[in-house]
C-alpha positions in Angstrom: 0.0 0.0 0.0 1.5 3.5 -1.4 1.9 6.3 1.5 -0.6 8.6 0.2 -3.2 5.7 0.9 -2.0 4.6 4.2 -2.5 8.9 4.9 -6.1 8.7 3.8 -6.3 5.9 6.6 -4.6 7.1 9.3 -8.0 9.0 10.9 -9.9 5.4 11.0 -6.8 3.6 12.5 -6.5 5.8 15.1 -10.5 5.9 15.8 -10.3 2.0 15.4 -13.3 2.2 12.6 -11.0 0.4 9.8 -11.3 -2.9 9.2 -9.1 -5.8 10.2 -7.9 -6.4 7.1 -7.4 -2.2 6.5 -6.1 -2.3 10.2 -3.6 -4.6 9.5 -2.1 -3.0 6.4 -1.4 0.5 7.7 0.0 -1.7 10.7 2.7 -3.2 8.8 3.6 0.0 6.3 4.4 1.9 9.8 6.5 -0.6 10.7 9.3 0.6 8.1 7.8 3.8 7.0 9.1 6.7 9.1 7.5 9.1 7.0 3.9 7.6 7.6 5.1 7.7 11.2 5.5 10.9 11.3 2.1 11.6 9.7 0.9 9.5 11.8 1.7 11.7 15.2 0.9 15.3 13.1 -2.5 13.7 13.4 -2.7 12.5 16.5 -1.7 16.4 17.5 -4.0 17.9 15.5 -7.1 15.6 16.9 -5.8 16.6 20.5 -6.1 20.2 19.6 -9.5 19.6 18.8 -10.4 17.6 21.5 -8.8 20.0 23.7 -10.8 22.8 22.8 -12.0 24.3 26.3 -15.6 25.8 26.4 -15.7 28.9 28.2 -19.1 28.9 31.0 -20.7 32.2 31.7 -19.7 34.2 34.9 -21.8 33.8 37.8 -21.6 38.0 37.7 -24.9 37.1 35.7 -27.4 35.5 38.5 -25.8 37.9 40.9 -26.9 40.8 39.3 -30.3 39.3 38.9 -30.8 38.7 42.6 -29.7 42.4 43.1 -32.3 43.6 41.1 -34.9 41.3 41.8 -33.7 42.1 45.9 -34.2 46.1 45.4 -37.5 45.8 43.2 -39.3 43.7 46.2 -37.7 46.2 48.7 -39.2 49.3 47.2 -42.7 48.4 46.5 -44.7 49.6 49.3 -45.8 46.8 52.2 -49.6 45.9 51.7 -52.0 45.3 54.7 -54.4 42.7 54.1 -58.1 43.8 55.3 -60.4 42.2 57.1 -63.0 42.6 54.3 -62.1 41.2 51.0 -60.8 43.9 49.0 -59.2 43.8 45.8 -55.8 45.6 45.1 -55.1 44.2 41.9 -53.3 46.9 40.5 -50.9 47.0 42.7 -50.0 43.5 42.7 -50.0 43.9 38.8 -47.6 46.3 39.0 -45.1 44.3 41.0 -45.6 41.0 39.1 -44.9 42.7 35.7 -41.5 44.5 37.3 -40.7 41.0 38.3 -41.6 39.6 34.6 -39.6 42.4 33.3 -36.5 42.1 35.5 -36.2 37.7 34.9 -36.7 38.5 31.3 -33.9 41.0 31.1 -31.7 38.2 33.4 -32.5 35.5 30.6 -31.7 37.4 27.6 -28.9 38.5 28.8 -27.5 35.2 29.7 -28.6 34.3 26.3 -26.7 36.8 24.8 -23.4 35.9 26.7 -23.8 32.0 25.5 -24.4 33.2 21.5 -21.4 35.5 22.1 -19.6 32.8 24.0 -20.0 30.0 21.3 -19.6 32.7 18.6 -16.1 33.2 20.2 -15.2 29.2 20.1 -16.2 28.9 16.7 -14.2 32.0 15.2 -11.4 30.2 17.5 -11.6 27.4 15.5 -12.2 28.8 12.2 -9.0 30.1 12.5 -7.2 26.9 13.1 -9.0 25.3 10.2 -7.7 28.6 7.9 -4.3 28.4 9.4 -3.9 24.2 8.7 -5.3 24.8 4.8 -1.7 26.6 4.5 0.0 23.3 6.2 3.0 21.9 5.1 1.4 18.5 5.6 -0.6 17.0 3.1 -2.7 14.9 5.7 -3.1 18.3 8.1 -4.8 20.0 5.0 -7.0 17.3 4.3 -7.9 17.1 7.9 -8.9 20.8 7.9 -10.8 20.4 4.3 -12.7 17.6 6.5 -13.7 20.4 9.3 -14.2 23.0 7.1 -17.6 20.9 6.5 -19.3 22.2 9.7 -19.4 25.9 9.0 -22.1 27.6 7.1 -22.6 28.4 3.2 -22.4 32.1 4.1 -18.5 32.0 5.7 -16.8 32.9 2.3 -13.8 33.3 4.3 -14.0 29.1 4.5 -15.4 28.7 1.1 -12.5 30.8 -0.6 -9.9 28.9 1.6 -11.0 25.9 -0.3 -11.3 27.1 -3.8 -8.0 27.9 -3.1 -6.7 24.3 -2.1 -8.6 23.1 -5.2 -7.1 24.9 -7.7 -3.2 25.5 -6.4 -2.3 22.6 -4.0 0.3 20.6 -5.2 -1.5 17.3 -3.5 -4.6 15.7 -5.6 -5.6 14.1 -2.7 -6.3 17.3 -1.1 -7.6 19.1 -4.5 -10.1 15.8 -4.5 -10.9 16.2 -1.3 -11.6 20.2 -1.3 -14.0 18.7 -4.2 -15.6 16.8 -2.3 -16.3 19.4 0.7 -17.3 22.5 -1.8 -19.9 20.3 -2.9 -21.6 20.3 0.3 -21.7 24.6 -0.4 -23.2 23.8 -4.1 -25.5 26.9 -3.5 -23.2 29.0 -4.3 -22.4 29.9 -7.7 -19.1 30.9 -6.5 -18.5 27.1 -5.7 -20.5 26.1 -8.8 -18.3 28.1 -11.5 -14.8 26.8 -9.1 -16.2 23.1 -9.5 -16.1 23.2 -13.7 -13.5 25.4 -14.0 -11.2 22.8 -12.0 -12.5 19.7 -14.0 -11.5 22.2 -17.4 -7.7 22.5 -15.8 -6.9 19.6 -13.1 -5.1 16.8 -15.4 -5.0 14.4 -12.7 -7.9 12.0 -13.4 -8.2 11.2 -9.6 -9.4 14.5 -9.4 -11.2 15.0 -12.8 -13.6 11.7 -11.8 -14.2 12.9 -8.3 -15.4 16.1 -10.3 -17.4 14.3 -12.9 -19.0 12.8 -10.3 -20.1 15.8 -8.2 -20.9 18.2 -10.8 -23.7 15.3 -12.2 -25.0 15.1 -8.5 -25.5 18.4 -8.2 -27.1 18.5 -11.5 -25.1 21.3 -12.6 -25.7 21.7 -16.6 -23.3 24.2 -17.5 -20.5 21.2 -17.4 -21.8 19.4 -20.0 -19.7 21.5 -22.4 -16.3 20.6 -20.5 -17.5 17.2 -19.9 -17.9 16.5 -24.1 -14.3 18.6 -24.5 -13.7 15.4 -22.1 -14.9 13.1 -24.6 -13.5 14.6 -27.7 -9.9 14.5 -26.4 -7.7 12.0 -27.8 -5.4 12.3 -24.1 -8.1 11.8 -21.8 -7.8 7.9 -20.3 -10.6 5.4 -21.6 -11.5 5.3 -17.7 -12.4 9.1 -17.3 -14.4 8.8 -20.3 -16.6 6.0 -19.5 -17.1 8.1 -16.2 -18.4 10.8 -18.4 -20.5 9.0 -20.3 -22.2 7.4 -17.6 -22.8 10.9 -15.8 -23.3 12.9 -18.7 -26.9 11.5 -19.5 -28.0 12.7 -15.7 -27.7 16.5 -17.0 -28.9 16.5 -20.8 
């Protein structure tokens, strides 16, 4: 097994979700591969930085100041002697139970407030972790981050241009492929759209040109069928890529 497979592997061996057979292999390539070896701890660093990742809890400076509040509202509202004969003060009571409403209200959405801004903070953190490993030297490091960069939204163009990026310029295919792979999870986006054909019109590595083919027929994207006939009609494409185009090809006329 070739190093750039046993790299692909190295997450499930160390999650212990590869198969026996798959389990034994990248067993015996690290066994004389120091190279693999060391790939093999970048990841385990770079899963320990992730499972590291400390979540901050609000201050208790929050319920404090709600007792305060709630403390001086009941002290100022005026004592109330209870008659003999049933009378009805309503209003006043009104009063205080609506200061009271106002006052837990304010305490909850401002507690609210602090969590959005709290996990707003975590996520930025790691944002720029995931920005700052596309750049990695490693090959398996950037395909780790291409794998994150999954959980953030369609809207983060920050994240979406960091992987148009790795698409077009890495020097890896396994990490162009894999950038593929996580753009088309962002499809909504004509920015990704346009990225996605003009790669298959440039990438020669077939890896990458089938993994291309393939997601730009999923996502029923029509305006590749003119890149996928130029495909066709070139004498230097390989028979495989072809017969991958002409069973996708069909999907989008």
């Amino acid at each position: 097994m070739k190093c750039n497979q046993i790299h692909n592997k190295l997450i499930g061996f160390l999650e212990n979700s590869l198969s026996e057979v798959a389990n034994s292999e990248v067993k015996e390539h690290l066994k004389s591969c120091t190279n693999c070896n060391k790939e093999l701890e970048d990841v385990k660093s770079f899963l320990n930085i992730l499972d590291n990742q400390k979540t901050e809890i609000p201050s208790n400076n929050l319920r404090d100041n709600f007792n305060k509040m709630l403390a001086n509202e009941m002290a100022n509202a005026s004592p109330k002697i209870i008659p003999l004969k049933p009378q009805q003060n309503w209003k006043s009571y009104l009063k205080v139970a609506a200061s009271i409403v106002i006052v837990i209200g304010a305490f909850l959405f401002g507690k609210h407030q602090s969590n959005i801004t709290q996990i707003a903070s975590v996520k930025n953190e790691h944002k720029e972790q995931v920005l700052a490993l596309l750049e990695n030297t490693s090959a398996s490091k950037r395909i780790l981050a291409v794998t994150n960069a999954e959980e953030f939204t369609k809207k983060d163009t920050k994240i979406i241009e960091a992987l148009i990026n790795r698409l077009f310029f890495d020097k890896n295919a396994n990490v162009r492929s894999a950038a593929a792979e996580t753009l088309a999870k962002f499809s909504s986006e004509i920015i990704v759209r346009d990225a996605l054909i003009k790669a298959l019109e440039t990438d020669k590595n077939t890896t990458v040109q089938i993994e291309l083919i393939q997601i730009l027929a999923k996502i029923q994207e029509k305006r590749a069928i003119e890149s996928m006939k130029k495909l066709l009609e070139n004498e230097e494409t390989p028979q495989y890529v072809k017969q991958q185009v002409e069973l996708n090809l069909p999907s989008l006329l």
